[in-house]
C-alpha positions as CSV (number, residue, x, y, z in Angstrom):
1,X,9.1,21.7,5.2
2,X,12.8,21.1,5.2
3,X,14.6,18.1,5.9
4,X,16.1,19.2,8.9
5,X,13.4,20.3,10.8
6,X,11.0,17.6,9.3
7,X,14.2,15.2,11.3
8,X,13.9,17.6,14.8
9,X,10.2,17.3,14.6
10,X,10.1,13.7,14.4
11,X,8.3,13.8,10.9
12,X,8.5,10.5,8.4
13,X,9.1,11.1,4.5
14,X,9.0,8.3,2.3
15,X,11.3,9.5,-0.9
16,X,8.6,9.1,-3.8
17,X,11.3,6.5,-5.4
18,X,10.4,3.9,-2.5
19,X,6.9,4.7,-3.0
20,X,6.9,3.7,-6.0
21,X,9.1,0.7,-6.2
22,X,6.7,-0.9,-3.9
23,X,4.0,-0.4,-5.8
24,X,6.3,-1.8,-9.0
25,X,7.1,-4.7,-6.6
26,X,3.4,-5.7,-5.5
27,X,2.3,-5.5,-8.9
28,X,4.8,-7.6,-9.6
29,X,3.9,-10.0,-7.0
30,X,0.5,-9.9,-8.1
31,X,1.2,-11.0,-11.3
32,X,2.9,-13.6,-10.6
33,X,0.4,-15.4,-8.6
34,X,-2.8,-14.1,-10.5
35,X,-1.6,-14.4,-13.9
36,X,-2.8,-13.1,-16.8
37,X,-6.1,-13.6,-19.1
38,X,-5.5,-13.9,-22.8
39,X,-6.2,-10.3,-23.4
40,X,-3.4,-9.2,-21.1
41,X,-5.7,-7.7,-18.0
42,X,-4.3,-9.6,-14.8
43,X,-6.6,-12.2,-13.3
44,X,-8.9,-10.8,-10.3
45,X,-7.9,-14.4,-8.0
46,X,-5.2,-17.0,-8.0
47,X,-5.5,-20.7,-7.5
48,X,-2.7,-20.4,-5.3
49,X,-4.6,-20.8,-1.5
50,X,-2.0,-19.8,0.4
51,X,-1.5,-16.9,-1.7
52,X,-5.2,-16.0,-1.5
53,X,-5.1,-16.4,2.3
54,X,-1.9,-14.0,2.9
55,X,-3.5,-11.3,0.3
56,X,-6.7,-11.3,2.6
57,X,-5.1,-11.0,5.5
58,X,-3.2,-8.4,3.9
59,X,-5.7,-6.4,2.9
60,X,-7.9,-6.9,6.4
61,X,-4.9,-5.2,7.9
62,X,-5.0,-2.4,5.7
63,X,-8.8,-2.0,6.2
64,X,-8.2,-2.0,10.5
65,X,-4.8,0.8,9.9
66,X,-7.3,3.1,7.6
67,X,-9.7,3.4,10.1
68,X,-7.0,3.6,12.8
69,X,-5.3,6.5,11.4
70,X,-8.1,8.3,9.7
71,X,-9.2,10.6,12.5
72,X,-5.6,11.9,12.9
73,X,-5.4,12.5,8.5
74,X,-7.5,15.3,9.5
75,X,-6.4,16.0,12.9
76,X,-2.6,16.9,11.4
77,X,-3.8,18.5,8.1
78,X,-2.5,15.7,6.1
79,X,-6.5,15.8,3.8
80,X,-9.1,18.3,4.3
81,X,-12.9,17.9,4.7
């Protein structure tokens, strides 16, 4: 779909750049705090609490949006059953 008539319809399209810089920048994140074992593969927690609290609640959000938005994913096309 064009851009202009994505922007008429009130359509939302992330460039694929931003998509993947935050992905570059979460992984980063997640290194940081998780470290890495001595083979290289990052560590699956941190000893960081507050880190481990945030990441929780992080991903507690992202379970509650899935199930929010996953009637309309095949309402609007977006995946097919």
């Amino acid at each position: 779909m064009p851009q202009d008539v994505r922007e008429r319809k009130g359509s939302f399209f992330t460039p694929e750049i931003w998509v993947e810089l935050s992905q570059k920048y979460i992984a980063d994140i997640r290194e940081y705090f998780q470290g890495r074992n001595e083979k290289g593969k990052m560590n699956t927690k941190s000893e960081d609490k507050k880190y481990n609290e945030l990441i929780k609640n992080l991903r507690d959000c992202l379970t509650i949006l899935a199930q929010k938005i996953e009637p309309k994913v095949y309402e609007y096309g977006f995946l097919k059953k």
